[in-house]
C-alpha positions as CSV (number, residue, x, y, z in Angstrom):
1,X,0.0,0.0,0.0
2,X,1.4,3.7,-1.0
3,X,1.6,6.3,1.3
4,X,-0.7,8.4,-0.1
5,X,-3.3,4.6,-0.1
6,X,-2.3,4.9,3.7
7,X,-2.9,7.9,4.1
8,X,-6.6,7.9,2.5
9,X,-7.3,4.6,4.9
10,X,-6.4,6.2,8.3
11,X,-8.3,9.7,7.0
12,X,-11.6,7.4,6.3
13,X,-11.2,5.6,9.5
14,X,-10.7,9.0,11.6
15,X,-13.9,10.0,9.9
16,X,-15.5,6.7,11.0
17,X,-14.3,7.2,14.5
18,X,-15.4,10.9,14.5
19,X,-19.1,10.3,13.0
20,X,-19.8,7.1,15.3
21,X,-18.7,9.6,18.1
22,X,-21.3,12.0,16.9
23,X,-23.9,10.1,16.8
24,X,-23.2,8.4,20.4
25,X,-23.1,12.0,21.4
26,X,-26.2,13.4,20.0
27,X,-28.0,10.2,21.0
28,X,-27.1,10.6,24.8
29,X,-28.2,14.3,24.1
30,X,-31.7,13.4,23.2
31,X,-31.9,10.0,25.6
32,X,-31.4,12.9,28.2
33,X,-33.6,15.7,27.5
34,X,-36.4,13.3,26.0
35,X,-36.2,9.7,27.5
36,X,-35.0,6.3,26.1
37,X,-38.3,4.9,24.9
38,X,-39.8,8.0,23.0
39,X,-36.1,8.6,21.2
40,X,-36.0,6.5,18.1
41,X,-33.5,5.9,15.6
42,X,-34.6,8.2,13.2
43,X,-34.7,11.2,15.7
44,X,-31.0,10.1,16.1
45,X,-29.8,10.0,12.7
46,X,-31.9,13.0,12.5
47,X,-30.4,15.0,15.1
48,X,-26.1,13.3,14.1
49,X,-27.0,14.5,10.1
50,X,-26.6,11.1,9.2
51,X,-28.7,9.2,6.9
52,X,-30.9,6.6,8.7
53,X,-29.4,3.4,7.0
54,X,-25.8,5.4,7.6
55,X,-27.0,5.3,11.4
56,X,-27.6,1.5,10.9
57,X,-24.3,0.5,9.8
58,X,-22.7,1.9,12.6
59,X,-25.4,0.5,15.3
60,X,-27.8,-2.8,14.2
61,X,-30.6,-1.5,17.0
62,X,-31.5,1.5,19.5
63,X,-30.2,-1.1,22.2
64,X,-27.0,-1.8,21.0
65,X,-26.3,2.1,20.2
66,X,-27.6,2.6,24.3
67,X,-25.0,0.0,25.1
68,X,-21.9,1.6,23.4
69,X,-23.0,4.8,25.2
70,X,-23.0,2.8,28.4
71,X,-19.6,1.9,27.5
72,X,-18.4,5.3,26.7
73,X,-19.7,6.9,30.0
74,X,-17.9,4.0,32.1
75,X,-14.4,4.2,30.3
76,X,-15.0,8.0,30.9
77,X,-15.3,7.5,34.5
78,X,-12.6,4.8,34.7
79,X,-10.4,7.9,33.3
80,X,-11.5,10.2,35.8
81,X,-10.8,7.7,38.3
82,X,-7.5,7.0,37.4
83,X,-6.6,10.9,37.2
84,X,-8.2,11.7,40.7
85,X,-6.0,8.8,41.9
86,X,-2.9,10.0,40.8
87,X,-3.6,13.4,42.4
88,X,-1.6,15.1,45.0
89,X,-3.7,16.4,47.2
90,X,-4.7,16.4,51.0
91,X,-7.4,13.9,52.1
92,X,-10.1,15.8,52.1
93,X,-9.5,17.2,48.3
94,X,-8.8,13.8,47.0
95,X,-11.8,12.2,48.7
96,X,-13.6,15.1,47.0
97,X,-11.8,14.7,43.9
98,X,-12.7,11.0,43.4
99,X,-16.3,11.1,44.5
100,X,-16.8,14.1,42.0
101,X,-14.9,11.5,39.3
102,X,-17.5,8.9,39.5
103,X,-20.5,10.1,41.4
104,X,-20.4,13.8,39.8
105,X,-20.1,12.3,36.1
106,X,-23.3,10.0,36.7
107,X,-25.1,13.1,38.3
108,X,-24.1,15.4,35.8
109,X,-24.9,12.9,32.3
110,X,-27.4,10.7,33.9
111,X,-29.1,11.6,37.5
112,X,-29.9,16.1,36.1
113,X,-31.8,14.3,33.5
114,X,-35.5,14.3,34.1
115,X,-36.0,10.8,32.4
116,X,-32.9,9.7,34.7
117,X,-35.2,6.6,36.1
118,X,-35.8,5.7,32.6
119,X,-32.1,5.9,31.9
120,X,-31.1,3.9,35.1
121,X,-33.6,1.5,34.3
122,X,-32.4,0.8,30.7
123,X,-29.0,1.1,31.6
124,X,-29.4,-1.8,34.4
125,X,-29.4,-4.7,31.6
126,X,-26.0,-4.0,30.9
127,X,-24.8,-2.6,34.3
128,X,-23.1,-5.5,35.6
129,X,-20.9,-6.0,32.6
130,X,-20.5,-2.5,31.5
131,X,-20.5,-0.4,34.7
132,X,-19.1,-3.4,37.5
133,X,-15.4,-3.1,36.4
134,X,-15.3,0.5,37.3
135,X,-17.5,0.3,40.1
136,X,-14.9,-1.7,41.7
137,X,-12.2,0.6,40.5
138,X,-14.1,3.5,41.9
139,X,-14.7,1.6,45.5
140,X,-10.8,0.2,45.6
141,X,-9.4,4.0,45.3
142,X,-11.3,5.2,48.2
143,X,-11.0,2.0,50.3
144,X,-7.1,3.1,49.5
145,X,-7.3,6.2,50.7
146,X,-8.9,5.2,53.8
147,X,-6.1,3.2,54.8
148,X,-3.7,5.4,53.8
149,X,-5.1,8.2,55.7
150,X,-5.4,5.4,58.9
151,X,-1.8,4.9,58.5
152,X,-0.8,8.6,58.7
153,X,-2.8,8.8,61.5
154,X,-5.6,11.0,60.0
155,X,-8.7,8.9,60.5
156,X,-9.1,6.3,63.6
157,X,-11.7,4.2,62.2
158,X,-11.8,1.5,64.5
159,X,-12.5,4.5,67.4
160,X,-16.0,4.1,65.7
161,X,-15.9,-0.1,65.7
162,X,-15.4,0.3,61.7
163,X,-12.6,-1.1,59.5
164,X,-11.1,1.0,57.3
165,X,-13.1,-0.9,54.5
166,X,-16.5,-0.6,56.1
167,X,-15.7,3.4,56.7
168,X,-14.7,3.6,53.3
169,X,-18.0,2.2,52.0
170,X,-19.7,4.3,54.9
171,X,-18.0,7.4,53.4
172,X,-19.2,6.2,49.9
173,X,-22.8,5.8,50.7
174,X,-23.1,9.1,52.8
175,X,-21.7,10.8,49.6
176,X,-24.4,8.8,47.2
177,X,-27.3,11.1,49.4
178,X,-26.2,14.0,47.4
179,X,-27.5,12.6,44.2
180,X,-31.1,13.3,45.1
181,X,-30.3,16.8,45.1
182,X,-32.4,19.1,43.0
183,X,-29.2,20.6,40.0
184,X,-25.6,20.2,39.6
185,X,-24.8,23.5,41.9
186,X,-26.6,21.7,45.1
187,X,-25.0,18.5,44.2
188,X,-21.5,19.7,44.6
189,X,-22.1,21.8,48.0
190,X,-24.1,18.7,49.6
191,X,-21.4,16.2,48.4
192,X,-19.0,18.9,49.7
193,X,-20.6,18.8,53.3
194,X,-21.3,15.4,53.3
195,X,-17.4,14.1,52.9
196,X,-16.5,17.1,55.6
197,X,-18.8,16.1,58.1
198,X,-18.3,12.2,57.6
199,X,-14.5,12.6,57.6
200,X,-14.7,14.5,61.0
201,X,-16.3,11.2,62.4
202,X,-13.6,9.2,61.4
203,X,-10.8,11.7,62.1
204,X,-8.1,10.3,64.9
């Protein structure tokens, strides 16, 4: 194959790439603002400027195109993860930093959207395969910080009768309150409070 033959080959498939990320981007768009079941295919192709039998060639059914977005918005957390993680920060901000990682992505794509029971409900046929790996992920870092913060004498768990796993899924369920909260702003300041006031339980 010629240069110019390779060139033309990774230009089509960069276009691929770019159009399929188009349409997984204005199909989350409309999933959000107008709910899974009244969203069809054509509204998608509709609102990507794609033709509808381009849209088909890229995702056999609405299910399977649901599915990829599943997988982009848990390798997009699994990132955010990984960059919190590698933060160097004080406890507090890097508690903050990974909750706001995982639970302020979900809140801010899925939980703001008023059809965000339909979208949890959808999502839940693929949740354990899609979303479990980084779900673990998610609960390992903070378990790890927990016991790093035990071991520089920061947090005294077992004052409490906890291990430093069971305050670290404490911590995680106290901060999963604030996605009931009414917008994004609220969110953030009751997810704020809510890791301040927990940590100062478990502070030695």
């Amino acid at each position: 194959m010629s240069k110019a033959q390779d060139s033309a080959a990774l230009q089509k498939t960069a276009g691929a790439a770019d159009k399929r990320e188009v349409i997984l981007t204005s199909a989350l768009d409309l999933f959000r603002h107008y709910g899974y079941r009244r969203t069809s295919m054509e509204d998608i192709a509709r609102a990507a400027a794609v033709a509808k039998g381009t849209l088909y060639l890229y995702f056999k059914s609405k299910d399977e195109l649901f599915e990829a977005i599943c997988h982009s918005l848990a390798e997009q957390v699994g990132e955010g993860v990984t960059r919190a993680e590698a933060l160097d920060l004080p406890l507090e901000a890097k508690l903050t930093a990974l909750m706001e990682a995982k639970l302020g992505f979900v809140y801010r794509w899925i939980l703001s959207s008023p059809h965000a029971a339909e979208l949890v409900d959808s999502g839940s046929r693929f949740s354990k395969d899609v979303f479990g790996e980084v779900h673990d992920r998610f609960y390992s870092a903070v378990r790890r910080l927990v016991r790093e913060g035990v071991e520089a004498g920061e947090l005294d768990p077992a004052s409490l009768g906890l291990t430093d796993d069971a305050a670290a899924d404490a911590l995680i369920a106290a901060a999963c309150g604030a996605e009931k909260a009414p917008d994004e702003e609220t969110f953030r300041t009751q997810l704020t409070a809510i890791i301040r006031m927990t940590l100062r339980g478990l502070r030695a």
